[in-house]
TORKOL-4160 file (C-alpha; in steps of 0.2 Angstrom, whole numbers, padded with zeros to 4 digits, m for minus):
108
<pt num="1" X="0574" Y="0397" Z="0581"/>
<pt num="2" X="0573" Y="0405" Z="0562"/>
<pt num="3" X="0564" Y="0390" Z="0555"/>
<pt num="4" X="0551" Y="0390" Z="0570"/>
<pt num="5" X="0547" Y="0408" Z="0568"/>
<pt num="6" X="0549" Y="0406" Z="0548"/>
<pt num="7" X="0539" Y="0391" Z="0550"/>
<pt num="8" X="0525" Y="0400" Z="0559"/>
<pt num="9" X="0525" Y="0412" Z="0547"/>
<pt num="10" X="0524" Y="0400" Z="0532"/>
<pt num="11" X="0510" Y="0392" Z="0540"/>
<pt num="12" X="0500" Y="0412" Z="0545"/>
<pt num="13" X="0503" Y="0416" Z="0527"/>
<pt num="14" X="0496" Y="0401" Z="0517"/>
<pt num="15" X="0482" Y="0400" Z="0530"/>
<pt num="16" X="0478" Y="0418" Z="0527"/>
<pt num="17" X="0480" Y="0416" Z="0508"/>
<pt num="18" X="0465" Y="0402" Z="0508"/>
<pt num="19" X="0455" Y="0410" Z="0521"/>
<pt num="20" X="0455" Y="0426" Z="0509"/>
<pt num="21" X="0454" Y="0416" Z="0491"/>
<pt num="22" X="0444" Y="0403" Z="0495"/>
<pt num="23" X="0431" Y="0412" Z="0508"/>
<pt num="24" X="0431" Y="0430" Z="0505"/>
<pt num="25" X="0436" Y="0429" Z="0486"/>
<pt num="26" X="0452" Y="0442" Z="0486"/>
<pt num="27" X="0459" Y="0441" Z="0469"/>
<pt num="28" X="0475" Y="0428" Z="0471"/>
<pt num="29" X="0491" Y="0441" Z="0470"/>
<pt num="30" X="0482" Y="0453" Z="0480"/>
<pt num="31" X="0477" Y="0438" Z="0495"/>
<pt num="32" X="0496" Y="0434" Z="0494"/>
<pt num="33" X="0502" Y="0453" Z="0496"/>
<pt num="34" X="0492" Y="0455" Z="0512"/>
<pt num="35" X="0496" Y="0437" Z="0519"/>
<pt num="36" X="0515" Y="0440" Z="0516"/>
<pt num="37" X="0514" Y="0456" Z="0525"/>
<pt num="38" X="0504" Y="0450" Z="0542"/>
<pt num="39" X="0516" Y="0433" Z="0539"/>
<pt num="40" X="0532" Y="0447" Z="0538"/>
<pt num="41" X="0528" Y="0454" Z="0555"/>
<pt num="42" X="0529" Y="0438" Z="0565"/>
<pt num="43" X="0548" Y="0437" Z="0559"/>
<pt num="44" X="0560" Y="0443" Z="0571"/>
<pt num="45" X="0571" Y="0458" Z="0568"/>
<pt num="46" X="0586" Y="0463" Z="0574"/>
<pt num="47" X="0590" Y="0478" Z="0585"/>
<pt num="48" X="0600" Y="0487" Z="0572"/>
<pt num="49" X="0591" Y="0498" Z="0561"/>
<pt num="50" X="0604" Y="0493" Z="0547"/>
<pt num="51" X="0599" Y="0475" Z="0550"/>
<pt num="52" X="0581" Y="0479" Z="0550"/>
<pt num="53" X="0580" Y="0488" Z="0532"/>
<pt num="54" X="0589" Y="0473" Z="0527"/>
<pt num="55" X="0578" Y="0460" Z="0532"/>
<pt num="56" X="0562" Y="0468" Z="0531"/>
<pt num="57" X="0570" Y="0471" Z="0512"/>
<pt num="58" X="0573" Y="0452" Z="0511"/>
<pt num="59" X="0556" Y="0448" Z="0516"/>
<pt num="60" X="0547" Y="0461" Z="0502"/>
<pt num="61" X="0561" Y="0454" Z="0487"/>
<pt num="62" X="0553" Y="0437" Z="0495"/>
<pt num="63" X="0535" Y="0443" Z="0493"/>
<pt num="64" X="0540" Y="0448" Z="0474"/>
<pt num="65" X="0548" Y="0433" Z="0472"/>
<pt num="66" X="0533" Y="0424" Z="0479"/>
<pt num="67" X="0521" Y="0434" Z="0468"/>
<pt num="68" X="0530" Y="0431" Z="0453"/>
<pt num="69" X="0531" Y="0412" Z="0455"/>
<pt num="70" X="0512" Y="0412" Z="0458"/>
<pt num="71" X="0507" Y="0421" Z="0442"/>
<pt num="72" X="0518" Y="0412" Z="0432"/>
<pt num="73" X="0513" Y="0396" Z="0438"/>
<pt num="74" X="0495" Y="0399" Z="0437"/>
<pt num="75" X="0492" Y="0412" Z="0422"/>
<pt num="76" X="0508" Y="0405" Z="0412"/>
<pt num="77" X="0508" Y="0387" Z="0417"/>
<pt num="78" X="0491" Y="0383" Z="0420"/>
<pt num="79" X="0492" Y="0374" Z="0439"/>
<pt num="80" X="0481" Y="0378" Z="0452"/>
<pt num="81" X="0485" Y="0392" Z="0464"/>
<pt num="82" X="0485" Y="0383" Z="0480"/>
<pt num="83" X="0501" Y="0370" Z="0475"/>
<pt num="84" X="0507" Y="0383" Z="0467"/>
<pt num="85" X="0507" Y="0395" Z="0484"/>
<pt num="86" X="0514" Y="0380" Z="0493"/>
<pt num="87" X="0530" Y="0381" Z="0481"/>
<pt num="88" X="0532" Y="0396" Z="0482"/>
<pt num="89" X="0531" Y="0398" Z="0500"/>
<pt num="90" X="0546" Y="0384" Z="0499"/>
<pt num="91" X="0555" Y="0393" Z="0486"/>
<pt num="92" X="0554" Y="0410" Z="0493"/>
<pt num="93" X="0556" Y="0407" Z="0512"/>
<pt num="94" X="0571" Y="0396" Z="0505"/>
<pt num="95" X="0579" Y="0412" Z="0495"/>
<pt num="96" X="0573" Y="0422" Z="0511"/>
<pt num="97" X="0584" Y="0411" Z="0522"/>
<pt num="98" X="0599" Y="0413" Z="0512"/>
<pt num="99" X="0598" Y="0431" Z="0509"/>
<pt num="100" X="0597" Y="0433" Z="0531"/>
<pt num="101" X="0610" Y="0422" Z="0534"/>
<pt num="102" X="0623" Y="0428" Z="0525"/>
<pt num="103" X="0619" Y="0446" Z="0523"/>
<pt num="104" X="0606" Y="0451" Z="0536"/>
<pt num="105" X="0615" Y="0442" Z="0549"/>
<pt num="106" X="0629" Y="0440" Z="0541"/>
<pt num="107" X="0645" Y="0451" Z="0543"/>
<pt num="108" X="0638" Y="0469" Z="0534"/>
């Protein structure tokens, strides 16, 4: 169920990131922020509070993560934002999975 939901989320956020670059012109790291976020809420959550802090606090380190790999790999590197969005989806939804299976939903 994580990798539907994640998977639907991916696919929200890098449809979101092209719609606001490529159609209405949003500066690249701010279209990512505000993709992540709308791609964030269709994640599920746990009951717990506890469990909620945690994953909504995997999910911004992911954005930061996310962020970071897209400047470097565009500004620093010189590739083109759009394969470089797509690995960091990869990447950062990777980390994400990690970081909520054994710590969010994990024993804490």
């Amino acid at each position: 169920m994580y990798v539907c939901i994640g998977a639907l989320a991916s696919s929200v956020d890098g449809g979101l990131y092209l719609l606001f670059t490529r159609q209405f012109g949003i500066w690249y790291l701010a279209a990512n922020f505000i993709s992540v976020n709308i791609g964030i809420s269709l994640r599920k959550t746990h009951r717990l509070v506890r469990r909620a802090f945690s994953f909504f606090g995997v999910c911004y380190f992911g954005m930061l993560l996310s962020m970071g790999i897209l400047y470097a790999g565009t500004k620093l590197l010189g590739f083109s934002d759009i394969p470089v969005k797509a690995a960091a989806v990869v990447l950062a939804g990777t980390v994400q999975f990690l970081f909520n299976k054994f710590v969010t939903y994990g024993k804490i």
